[in-house]
C-alpha positions in Angstrom: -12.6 15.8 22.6 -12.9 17.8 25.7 -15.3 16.3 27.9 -16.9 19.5 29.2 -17.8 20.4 25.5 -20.5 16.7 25.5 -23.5 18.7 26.8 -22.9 21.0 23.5 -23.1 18.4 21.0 -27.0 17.7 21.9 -27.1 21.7 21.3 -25.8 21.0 17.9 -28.3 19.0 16.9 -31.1 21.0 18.7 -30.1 24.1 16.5 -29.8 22.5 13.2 -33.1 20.5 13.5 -35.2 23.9 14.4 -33.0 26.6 11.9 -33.3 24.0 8.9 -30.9 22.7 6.4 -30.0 26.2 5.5 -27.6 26.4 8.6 -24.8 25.2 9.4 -24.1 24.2 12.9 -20.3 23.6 14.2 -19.1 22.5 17.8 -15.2 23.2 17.9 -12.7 21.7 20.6 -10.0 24.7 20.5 -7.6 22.3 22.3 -7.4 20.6 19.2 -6.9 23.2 16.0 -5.9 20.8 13.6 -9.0 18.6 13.8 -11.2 21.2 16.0 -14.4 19.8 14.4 -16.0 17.7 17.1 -19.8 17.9 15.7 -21.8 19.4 12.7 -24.6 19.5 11.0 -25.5 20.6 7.4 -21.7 20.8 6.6 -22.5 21.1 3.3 -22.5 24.6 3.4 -19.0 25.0 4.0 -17.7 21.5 3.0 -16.3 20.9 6.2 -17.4 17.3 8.6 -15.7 16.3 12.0 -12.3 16.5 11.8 -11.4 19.3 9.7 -9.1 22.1 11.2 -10.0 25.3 13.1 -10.9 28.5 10.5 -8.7 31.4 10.3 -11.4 33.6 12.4 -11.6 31.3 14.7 -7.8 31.6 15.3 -7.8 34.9 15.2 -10.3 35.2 18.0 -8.5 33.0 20.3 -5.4 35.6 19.7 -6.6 38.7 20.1 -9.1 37.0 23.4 -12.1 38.8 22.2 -13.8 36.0 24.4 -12.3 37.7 27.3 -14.5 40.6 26.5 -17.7 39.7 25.4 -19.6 36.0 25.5 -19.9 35.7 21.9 -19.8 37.6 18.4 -22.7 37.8 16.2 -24.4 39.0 12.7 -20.8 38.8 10.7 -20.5 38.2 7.3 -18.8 34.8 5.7 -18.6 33.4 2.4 -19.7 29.6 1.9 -17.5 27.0 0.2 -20.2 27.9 -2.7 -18.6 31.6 -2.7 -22.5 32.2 -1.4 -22.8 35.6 1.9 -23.2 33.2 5.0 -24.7 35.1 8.2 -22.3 33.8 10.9 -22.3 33.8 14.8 -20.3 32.6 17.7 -20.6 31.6 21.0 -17.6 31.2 23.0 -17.3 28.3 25.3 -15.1 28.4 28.3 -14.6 26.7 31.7 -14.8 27.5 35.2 -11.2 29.5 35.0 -12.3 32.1 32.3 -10.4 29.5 29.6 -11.5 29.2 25.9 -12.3 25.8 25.5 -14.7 25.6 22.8 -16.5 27.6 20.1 -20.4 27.1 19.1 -20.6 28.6 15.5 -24.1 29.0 13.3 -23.4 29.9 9.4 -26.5 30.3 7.6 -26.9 30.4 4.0 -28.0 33.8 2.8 -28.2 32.8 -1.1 -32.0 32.8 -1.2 -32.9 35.3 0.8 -30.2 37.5 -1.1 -31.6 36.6 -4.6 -35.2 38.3 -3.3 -33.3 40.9 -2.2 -31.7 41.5 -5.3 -35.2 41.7 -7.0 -36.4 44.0 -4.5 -33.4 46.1 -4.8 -34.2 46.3 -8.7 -37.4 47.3 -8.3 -37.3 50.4 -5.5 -33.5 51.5 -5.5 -31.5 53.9 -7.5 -27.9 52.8 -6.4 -26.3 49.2 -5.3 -24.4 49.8 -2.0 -20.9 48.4 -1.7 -20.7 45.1 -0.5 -18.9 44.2 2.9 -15.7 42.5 2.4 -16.1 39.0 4.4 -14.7 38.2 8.0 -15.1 34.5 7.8 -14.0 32.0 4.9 -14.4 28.4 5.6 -11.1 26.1 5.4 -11.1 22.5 4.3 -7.5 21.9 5.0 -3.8 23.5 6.2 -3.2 24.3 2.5 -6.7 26.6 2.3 -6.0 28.1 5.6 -2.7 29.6 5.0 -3.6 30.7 1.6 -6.9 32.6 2.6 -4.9 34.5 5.2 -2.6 35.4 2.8 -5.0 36.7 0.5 -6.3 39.0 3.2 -3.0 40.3 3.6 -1.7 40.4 0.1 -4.8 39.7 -3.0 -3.4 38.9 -5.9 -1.2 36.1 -7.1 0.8 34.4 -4.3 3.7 33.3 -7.2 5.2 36.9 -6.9 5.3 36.3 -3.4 8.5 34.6 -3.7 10.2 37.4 -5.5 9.7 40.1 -2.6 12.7 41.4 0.4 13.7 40.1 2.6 11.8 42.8 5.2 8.3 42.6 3.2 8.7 38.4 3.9 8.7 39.2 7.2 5.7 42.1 7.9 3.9 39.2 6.0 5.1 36.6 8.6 4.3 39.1 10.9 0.7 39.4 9.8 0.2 36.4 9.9 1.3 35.3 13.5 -0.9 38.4 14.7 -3.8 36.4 12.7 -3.0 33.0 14.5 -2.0 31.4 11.7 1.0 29.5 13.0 -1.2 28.4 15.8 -1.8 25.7 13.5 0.6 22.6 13.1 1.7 22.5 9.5 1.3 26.2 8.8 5.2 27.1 8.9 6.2 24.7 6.4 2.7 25.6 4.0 4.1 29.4 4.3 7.6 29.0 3.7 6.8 26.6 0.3 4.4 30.1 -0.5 7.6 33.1 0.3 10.1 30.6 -1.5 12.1 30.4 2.1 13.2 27.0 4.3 11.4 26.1 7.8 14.3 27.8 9.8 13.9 30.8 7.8 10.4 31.3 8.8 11.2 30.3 12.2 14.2 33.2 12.6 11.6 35.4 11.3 9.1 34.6 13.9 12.1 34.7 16.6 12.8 37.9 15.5 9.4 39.3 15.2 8.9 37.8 19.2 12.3 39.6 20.5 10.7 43.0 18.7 7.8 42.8 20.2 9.4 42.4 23.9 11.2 45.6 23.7 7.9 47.6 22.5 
């Protein structure tokens, strides 16, 4: 772990002891995606305890360097590992050079507080509003991570997957780097099993997708 993320860890605990066992609190060392959890409390909510990998928001943000722009994101919508609405926020860590380092995350289990809503909403509404369609959702492993990107890219069944061109393959692939995905170690191989193609395939995509982007 990096050592300028210590101080944070004492935070951790700080937060989860006064917000309850309703919230989940998650220290991540982005140095280390594959096993960026580096403290947690109430990791029940999302299943996930030190060790487990980055989340695909998470990568995403350290792509597109929203950190650069603002010090943290808050009041976005998740789901839990329960399929339960989880109020997330995060704060972005970084040191003295402006570099992302680290990412402070609070989830918090809306179930309950949804439920009453629910009632109220039956008792004073004539018509249910449509439901936001979640930014976060929680990964245990490489497997989950891959596979809840692609869902955001393509819902449905990932078996047809395999069965699409050669050019639809590859806007997928390219989708998916723009979301961080192959950040992750493990993420090629996990993708090409999903496309029915080998690593090298998915790696001459990528290659190709790079040398397009240089001449925009």
């Amino acid at each position: 772990m990096n050592k300028k993320l210590e101080p944070y860890i004492s935070l951790v605990d700080f937060l989860a002891d006064y917000l309850g066992s309703n919230t989940e609190v998650v220290l991540h060392d982005m140095e280390d995606w594959e096993k960026s959890v580096v403290a947690i409390r109430n990791g029940h909510i999302s299943g996930r305890k030190i060790g487990s990998p980055v989340t695909g928001l998470a990568l995403e943000m350290a792509k597109s360097e929203i950190y650069k722009e603002q010090p943290y994101k808050a009041n976005y919508k998740g789901v839990s590992i329960h399929g339960y609405t989880v109020k997330s926020a995060t704060y972005f860590i970084k040191d003295n050079k402006g570099k992302l380092i680290g990412l402070l995350c609070i989830n918090m289990d809306c179930e309950k507080y949804s439920e009453a809503r629910d009632i109220l909403d039956s008792l004073i509404s004539v018509e249910t509003a449509e439901n936001e369609k979640a930014e976060e959702t929680f990964n245990i492993d490489i497997k989950d991570l891959v596979r809840n990107n692609l869902a955001r890219i393509v819902p449905g069944d990932n078996q047809r997957l395999r069965s699409l061109r050669k050019a639809e393959k590859v806007d997928i692939v390219r989708q998916l780097r723009e979301m961080g995905t192959f950040m992750v170690k493990g993420t090629v191989t996990e993708v090409g099993k999903i496309l029915g193609v080998s690593d090298p395939t998915i790696y001459r995509y990528l290659a190709a997708i790079r040398k397009d982007g240089e001449k925009d």
